[in-house]
SEPABA-519476 format. One record per residue (C-alpha): residue number from 1; residue in one letter; x, y, z. Coordinates in nm, 3 decimals. Layout:
# SEPABA-519476
NUM/A/X/Y/Z
...
END
This chain:
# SEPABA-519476
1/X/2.082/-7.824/-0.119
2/X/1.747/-7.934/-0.006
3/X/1.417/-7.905/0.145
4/X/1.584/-7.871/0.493
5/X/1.791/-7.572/0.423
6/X/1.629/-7.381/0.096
7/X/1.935/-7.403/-0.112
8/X/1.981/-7.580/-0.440
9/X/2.323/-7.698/-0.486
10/X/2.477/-7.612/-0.852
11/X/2.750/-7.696/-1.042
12/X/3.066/-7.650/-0.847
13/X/2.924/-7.956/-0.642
14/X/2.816/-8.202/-0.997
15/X/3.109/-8.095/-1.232
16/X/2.917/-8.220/-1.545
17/X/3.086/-8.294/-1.832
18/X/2.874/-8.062/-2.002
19/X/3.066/-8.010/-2.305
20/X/2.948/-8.357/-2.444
21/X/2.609/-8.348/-2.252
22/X/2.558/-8.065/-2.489
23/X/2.607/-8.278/-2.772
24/X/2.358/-8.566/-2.672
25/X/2.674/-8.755/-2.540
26/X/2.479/-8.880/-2.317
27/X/2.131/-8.922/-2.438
28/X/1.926/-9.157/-2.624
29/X/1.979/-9.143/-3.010
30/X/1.589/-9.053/-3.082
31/X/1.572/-8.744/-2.872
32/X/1.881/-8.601/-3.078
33/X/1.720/-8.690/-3.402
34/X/1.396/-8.524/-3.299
35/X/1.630/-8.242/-3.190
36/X/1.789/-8.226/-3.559
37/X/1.441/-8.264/-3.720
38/X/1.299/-7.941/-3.527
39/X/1.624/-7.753/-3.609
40/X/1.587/-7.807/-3.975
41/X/1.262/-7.759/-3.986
42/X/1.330/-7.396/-3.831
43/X/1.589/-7.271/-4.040
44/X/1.366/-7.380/-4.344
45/X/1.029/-7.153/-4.192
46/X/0.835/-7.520/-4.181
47/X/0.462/-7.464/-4.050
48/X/0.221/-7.710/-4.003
49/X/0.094/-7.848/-4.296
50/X/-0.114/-8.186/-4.173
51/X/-0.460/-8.222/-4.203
52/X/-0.578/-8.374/-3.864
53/X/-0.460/-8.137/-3.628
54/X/-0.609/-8.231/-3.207
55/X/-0.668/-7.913/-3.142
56/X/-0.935/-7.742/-2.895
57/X/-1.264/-7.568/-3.153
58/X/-1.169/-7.242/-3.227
59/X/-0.795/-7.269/-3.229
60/X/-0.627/-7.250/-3.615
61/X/-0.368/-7.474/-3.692
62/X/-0.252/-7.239/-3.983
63/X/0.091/-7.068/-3.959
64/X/0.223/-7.296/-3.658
65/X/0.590/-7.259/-3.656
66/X/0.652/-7.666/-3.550
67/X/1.040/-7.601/-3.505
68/X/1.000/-7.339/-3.293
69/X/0.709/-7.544/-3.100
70/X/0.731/-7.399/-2.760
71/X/0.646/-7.724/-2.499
72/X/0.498/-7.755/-2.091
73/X/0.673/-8.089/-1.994
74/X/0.592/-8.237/-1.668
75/X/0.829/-8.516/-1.491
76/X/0.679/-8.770/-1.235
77/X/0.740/-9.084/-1.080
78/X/0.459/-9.394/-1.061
79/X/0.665/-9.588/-0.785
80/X/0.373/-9.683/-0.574
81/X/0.293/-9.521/-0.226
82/X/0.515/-9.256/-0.131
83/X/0.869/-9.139/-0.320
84/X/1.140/-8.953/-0.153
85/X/1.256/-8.697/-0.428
86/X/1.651/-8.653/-0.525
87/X/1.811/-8.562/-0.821
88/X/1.629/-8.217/-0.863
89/X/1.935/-8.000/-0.837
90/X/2.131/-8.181/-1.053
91/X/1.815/-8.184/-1.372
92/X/1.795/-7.858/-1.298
93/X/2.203/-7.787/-1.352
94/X/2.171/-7.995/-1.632
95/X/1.942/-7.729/-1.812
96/X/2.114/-7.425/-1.660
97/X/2.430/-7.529/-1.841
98/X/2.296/-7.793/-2.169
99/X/1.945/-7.603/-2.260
100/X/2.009/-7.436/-2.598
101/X/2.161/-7.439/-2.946
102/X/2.512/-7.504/-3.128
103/X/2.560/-7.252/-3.381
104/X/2.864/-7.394/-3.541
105/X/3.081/-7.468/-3.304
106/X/3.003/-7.228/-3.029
107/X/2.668/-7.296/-2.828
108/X/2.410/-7.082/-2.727
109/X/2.265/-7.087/-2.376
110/X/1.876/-7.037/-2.326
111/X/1.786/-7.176/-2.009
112/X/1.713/-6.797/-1.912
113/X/1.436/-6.870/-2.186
114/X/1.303/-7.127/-2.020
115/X/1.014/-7.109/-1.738
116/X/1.122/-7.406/-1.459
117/X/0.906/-7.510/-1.138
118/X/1.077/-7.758/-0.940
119/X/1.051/-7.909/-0.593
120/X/1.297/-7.920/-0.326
121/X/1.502/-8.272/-0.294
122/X/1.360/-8.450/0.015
123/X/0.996/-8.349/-0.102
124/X/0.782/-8.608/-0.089
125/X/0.553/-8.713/-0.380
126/X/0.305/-9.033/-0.385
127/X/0.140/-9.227/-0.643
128/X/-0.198/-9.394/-0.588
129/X/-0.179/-9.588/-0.910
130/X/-0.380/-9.362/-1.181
131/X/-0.147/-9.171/-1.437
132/X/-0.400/-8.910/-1.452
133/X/-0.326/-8.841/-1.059
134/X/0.067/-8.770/-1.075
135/X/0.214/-8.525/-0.842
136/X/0.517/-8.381/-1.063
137/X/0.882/-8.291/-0.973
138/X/0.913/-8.074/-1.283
139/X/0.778/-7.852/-1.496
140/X/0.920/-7.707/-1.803
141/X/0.793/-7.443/-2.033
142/X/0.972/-7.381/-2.326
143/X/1.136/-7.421/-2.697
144/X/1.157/-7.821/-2.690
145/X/1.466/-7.851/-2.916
146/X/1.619/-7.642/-2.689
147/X/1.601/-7.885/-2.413
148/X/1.485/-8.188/-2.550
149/X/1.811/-8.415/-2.531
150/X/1.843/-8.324/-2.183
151/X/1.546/-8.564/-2.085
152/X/1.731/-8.926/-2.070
153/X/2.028/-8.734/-1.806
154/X/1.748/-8.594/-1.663
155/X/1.527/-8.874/-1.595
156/X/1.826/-9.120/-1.508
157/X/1.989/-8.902/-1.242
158/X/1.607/-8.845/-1.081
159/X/1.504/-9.180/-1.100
160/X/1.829/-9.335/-0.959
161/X/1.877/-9.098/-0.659
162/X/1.484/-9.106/-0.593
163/X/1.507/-9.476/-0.569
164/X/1.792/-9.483/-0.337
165/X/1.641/-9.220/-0.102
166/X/1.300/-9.375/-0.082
167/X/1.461/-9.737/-0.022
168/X/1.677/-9.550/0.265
169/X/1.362/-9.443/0.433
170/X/1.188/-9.738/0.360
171/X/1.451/-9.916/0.558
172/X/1.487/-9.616/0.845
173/X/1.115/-9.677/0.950
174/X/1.158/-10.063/0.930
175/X/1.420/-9.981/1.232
176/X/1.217/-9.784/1.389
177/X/1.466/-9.485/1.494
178/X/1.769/-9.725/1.534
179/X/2.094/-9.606/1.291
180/X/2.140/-9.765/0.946
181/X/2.451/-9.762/0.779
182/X/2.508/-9.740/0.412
183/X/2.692/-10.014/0.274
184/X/2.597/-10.049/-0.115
185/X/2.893/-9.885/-0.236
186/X/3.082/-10.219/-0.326
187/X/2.783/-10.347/-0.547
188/X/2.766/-10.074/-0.857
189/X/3.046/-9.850/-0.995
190/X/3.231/-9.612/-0.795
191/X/3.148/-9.333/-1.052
192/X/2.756/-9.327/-0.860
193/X/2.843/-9.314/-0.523
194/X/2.856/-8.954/-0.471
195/X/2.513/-8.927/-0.594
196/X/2.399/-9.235/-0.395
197/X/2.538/-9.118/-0.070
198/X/2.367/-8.780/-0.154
199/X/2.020/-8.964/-0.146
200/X/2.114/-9.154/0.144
201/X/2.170/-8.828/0.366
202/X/1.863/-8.667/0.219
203/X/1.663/-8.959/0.328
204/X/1.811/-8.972/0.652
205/X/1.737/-8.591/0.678
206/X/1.390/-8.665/0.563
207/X/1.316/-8.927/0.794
208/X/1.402/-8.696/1.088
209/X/1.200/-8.430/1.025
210/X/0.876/-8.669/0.960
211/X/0.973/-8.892/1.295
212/X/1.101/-8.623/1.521
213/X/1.465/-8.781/1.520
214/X/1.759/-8.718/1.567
215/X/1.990/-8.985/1.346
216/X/2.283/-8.904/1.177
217/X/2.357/-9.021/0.850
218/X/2.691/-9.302/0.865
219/X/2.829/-9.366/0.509
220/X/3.153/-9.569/0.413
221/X/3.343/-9.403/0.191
222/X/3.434/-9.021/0.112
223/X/3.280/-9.012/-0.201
224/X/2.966/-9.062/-0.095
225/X/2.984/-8.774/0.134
226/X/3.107/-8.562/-0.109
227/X/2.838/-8.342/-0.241
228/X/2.725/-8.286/0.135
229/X/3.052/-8.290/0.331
230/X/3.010/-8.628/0.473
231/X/3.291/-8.842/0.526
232/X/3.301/-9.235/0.524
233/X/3.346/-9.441/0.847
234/X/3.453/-9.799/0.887
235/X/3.655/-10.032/1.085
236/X/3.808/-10.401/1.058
237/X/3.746/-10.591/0.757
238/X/3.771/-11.010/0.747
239/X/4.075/-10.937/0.543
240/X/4.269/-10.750/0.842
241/X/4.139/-11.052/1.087
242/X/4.293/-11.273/0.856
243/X/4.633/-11.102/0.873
244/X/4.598/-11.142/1.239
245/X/4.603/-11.516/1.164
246/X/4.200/-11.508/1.290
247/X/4.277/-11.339/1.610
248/X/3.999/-11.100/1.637
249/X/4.088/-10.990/1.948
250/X/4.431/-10.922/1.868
251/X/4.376/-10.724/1.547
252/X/4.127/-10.538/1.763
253/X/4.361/-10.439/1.974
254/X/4.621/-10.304/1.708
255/X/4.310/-10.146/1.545
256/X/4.213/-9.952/1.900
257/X/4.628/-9.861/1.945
258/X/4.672/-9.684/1.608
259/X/4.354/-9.549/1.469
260/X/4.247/-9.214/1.596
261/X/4.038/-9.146/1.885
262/X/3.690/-9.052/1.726
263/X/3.692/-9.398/1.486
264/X/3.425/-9.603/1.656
265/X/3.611/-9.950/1.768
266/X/3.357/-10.200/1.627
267/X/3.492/-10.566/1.624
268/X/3.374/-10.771/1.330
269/X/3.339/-11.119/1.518
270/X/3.214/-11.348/1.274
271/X/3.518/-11.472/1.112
272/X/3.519/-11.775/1.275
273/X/3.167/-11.827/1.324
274/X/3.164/-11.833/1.688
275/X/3.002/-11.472/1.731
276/X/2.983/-11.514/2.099
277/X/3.314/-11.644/2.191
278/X/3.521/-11.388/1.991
279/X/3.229/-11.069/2.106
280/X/3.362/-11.220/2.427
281/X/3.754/-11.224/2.367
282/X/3.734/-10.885/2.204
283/X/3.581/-10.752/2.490
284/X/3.762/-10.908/2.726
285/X/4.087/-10.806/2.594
286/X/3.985/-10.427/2.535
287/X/3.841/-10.384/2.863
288/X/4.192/-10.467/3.023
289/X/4.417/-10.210/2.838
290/X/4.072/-10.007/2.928
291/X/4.137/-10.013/3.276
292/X/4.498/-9.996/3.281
293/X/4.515/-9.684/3.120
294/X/4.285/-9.567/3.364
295/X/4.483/-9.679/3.679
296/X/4.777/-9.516/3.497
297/X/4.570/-9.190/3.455
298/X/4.600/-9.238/3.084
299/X/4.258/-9.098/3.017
300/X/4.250/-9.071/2.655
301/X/4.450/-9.380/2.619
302/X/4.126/-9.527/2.766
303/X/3.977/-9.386/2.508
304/X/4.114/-9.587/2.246
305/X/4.008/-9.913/2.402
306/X/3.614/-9.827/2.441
307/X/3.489/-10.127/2.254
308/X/3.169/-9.948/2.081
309/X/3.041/-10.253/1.933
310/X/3.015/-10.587/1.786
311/X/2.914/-10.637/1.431
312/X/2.749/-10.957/1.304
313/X/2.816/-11.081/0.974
314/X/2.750/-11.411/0.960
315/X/2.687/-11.568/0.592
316/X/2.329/-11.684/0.478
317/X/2.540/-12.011/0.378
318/X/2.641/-12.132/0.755
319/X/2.516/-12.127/1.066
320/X/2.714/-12.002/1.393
321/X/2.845/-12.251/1.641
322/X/2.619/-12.078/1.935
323/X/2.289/-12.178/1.734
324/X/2.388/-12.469/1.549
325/X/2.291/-12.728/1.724
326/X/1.903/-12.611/1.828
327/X/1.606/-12.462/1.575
328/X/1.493/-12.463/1.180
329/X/1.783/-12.517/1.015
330/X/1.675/-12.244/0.763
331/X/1.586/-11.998/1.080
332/X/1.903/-12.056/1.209
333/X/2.147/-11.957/0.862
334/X/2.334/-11.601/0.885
335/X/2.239/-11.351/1.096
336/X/1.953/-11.443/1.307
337/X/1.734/-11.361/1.644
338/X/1.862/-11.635/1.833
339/X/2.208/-11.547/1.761
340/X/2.138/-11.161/1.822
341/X/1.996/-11.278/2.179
342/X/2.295/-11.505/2.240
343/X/2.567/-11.236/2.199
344/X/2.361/-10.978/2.392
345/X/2.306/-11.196/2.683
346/X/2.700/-11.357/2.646
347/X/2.836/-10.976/2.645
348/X/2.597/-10.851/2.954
349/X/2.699/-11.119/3.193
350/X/2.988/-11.218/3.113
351/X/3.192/-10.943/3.284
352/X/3.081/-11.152/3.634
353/X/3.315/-11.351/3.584
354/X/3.619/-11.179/3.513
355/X/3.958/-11.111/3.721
356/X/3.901/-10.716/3.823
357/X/3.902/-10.564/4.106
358/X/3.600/-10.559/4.333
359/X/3.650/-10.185/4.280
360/X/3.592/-10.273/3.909
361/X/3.289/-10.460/3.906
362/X/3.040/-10.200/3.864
363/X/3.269/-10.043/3.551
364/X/3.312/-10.367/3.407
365/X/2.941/-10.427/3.433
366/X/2.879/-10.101/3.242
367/X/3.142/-10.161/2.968
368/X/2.992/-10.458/2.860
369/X/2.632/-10.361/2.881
370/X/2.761/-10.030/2.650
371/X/2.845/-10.259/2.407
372/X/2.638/-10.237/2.084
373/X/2.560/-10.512/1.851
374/X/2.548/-10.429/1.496
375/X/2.443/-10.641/1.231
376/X/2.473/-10.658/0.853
377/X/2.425/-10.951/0.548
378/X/2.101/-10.954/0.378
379/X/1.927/-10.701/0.534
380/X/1.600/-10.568/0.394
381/X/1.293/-10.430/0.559
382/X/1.093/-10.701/0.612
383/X/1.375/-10.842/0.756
384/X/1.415/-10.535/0.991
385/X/1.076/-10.554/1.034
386/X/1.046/-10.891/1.179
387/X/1.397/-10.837/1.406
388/X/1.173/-10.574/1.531
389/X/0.887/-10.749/1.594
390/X/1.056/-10.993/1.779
391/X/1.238/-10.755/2.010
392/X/1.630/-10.877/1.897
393/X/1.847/-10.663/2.082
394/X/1.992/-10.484/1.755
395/X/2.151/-10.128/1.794
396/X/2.262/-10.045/1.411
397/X/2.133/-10.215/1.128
398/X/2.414/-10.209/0.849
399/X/2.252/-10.243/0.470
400/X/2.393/-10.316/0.173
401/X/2.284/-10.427/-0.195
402/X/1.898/-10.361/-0.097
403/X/1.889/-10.006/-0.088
404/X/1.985/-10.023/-0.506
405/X/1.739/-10.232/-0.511
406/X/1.460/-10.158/-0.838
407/X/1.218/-10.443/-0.877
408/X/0.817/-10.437/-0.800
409/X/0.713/-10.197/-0.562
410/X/1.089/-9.994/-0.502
411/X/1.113/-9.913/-0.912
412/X/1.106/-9.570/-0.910
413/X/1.107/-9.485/-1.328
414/X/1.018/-9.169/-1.366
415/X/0.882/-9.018/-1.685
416/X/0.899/-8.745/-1.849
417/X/0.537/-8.599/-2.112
418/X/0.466/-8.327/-2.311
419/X/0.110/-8.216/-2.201
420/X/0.064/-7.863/-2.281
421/X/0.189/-7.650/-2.607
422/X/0.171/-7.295/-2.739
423/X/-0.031/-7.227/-3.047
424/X/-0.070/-6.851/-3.173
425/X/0.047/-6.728/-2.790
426/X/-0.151/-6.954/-2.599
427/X/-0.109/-7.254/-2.399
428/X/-0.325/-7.532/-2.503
429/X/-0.362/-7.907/-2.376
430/X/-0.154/-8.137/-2.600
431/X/-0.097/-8.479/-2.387
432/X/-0.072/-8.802/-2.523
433/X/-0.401/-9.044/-2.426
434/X/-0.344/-9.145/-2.077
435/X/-0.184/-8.823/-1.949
436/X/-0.302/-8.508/-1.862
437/X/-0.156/-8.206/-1.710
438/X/-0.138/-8.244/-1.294
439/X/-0.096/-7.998/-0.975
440/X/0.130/-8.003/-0.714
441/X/0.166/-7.758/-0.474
442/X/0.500/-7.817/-0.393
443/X/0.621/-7.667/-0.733
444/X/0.805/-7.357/-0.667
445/X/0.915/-7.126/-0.957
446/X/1.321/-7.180/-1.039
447/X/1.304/-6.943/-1.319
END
């Protein structure tokens, strides 16, 4: 699977459609036509017959089989700084099961003819801007029309996961050890987010072992725990508060009666921009069916009323009532500090003036204070960064569109170069001007 546990995932896990992968379903036209060239130029016993050969002295360009040209391609990234490599299991499926040849209509296999070094997803490779200096993923040595239409699948799938892991860990260390939940899956097709939620956990994994934490990943739907055997997580939606005629409390408290046990009860308190007022209803409200089930000796009915936390959603385009009235009027849009601070202090003290018990105070006390605030809408890491800086009393950070994000510094392209060929049995360089053949040590051989 990864880096973290040795094992490369094959596969039963992808299901490629590799029936038209094998027929350059999938790749750009001019790899197939170079494909077709080298083919033909095999069956007709072509051999190089140019007259400005780049060649090292001593080597003969006579008799060079060019069909047949056996290839060292090397994949890389240039996204600047550090890159959090996914996607490598699923290249290297790709050639297991689409390197090779259609004789008719059957098709040959030769990815056992192929010599593969890979590293590990969750490696870590980093770019200090000079495209002599890469630190590759891949490394493939073989027959290039064998495998040649492979490299736009290839690329796509590394590039795409890459970016999403690296922007996940980007984000993690903006929050400095606090959770982050992945919420992109609404802004690109549902056919990705299996692969997208795969990054996610591998950056999550990856961020553990460099920070000495402990976080879990928290997707939100199945899919994207599907390659890993995650499972998605979620709980009210605006939608459900509306069929509750805006009652947040209310739907909260159908939500905490008839959803299982282990589904954190997290009230989404935004919907009528009054963060603090609802935080407070909802709590209110939960905390009483708390404690009667617990007077009743209904212990894992009391269960279903632990209010985990609030989430914050307020929209960049108003401001809540709590901050409205004070502060930069562009400070003060969506979620903001002051807002953060208002609902943290609202929920800790507010349980001093409730109804209970004086037998209750000191568990009312700790129900509110237990209460965590989450907060999503807009989110990025310099965002994070400054709630951070500031000390707002976040406890989840809950990200979205961002972690797709692929402009400036986050594009995470990766190419692919030929730098190396074989000429009368030996390897020899052959890069284009710009490139040469790199190291990295975390290469291991696949094949």
């Amino acid at each position: 699977m990864s880096l973290f546990d040795g094992k490369r995932l094959d596969n039963r896990t992808f299901k490629l459609d590799i029936e038209r992968m094998r027929r350059g379903w999938y790749s750009d036209k001019y790899f197939i036509n170079i494909a077709n060239m080298l083919t033909q130029l095999a069956a007709e016993g072509y051999t190089y017959q140019g007259k400005h050969p780049h060649l090292p002295l001593g080597y003969s360009h006579k008799g060079i089989a060019v069909g047949d040209m056996e290839v060292e391609m090397q994949i890389f990234t240039r996204r600047p700084g550090v890159t959090v490599v996914v996607g490598v299991d699923k290249a290297l499926t790709m050639l297991r099961h689409c390197a090779g040849y259609w004789e008719g209509e059957r098709f040959v296999e030769t990815w056992d003819q192929l010599e593969v070094w890979a590293v590990h997803d969750g490696s870590l490779v980093r770019y200090e801007g000079d495209p002599l200096q890469v630190q590759p993923v891949m490394r493939i040595r073989g027959r290039y029309r064998d495998f040649a239409i492979l490299e736009t699948p290839i690329l796509g799938i590394l590039t795409r996961s890459s970016r999403v892991a690296t922007n996940v860990y980007e984000t993690l260390i903006a929050a400095r050890g606090k959770p982050v939940l992945f919420f992109p899956a609404r802004f690109d097709l549902h056919e990705v987010q299996a692969a997208d939620g795969y990054a996610y956990n591998i950056a999550v994994q990856r961020y553990n072992m460099d920070y000495a934490s402990t976080l879990g990943p928290f997707v939100s739907t199945d899919a994207q725990g599907d390659w890993w055997g995650g499972s998605g997580g979620g709980t009210v939606a605006h939608a459900a508060i509306a069929c509750f005629l805006g009652d947040t409390a209310e739907a909260m408290l159908a939500f905490a009666r008839l959803m299982p046990p282990h589904v954190p009860r997290i009230a989404l308190v935004d919907f009528n921009n009054d963060c603090v007022q609802d935080s407070l209803q909802v709590c209110r409200a939960m905390f009483q069916k708390y404690m009667e089930a617990l007077e009743s000796g209904d212990e894992e009915g009391a269960i279903r009323y632990r209010l985990y936390g609030v989430r914050l959603d307020t929209s960049g385009s108003v401001r809540d009532v709590s901050v409205a009235p004070l502060g930069d009027p562009e400070l003060d849009m969506g979620v903001n500090p002051r807002l953060v601070f208002n609902v943290r202090k609202a929920l800790d003290t507010d349980w001093e003036n409730w109804p209970v018990p004086a037998s209750w105070k000191d568990k009312a006390r700790e129900y509110c204070r237990r209460v965590k605030i989450v907060v999503s809408g807009g989110f990025t890491p310099e965002k994070i960064r400054r709630f951070e800086h500031l000390g707002v009393p976040v406890d989840v950070y809950a990200v979205g569109s961002w972690l797709f994000n692929n402009n400036g510094h986050t594009v995470t392209d990766y190419t692919a170069d030929v730098v190396r060929i074989k000429v009368h049995g030996q390897w020899v360089d052959m890069a284009k001007v710009g490139r040469r053949a790199c190291e990295n040590p975390d290469l291991q051989r696949v094949w």
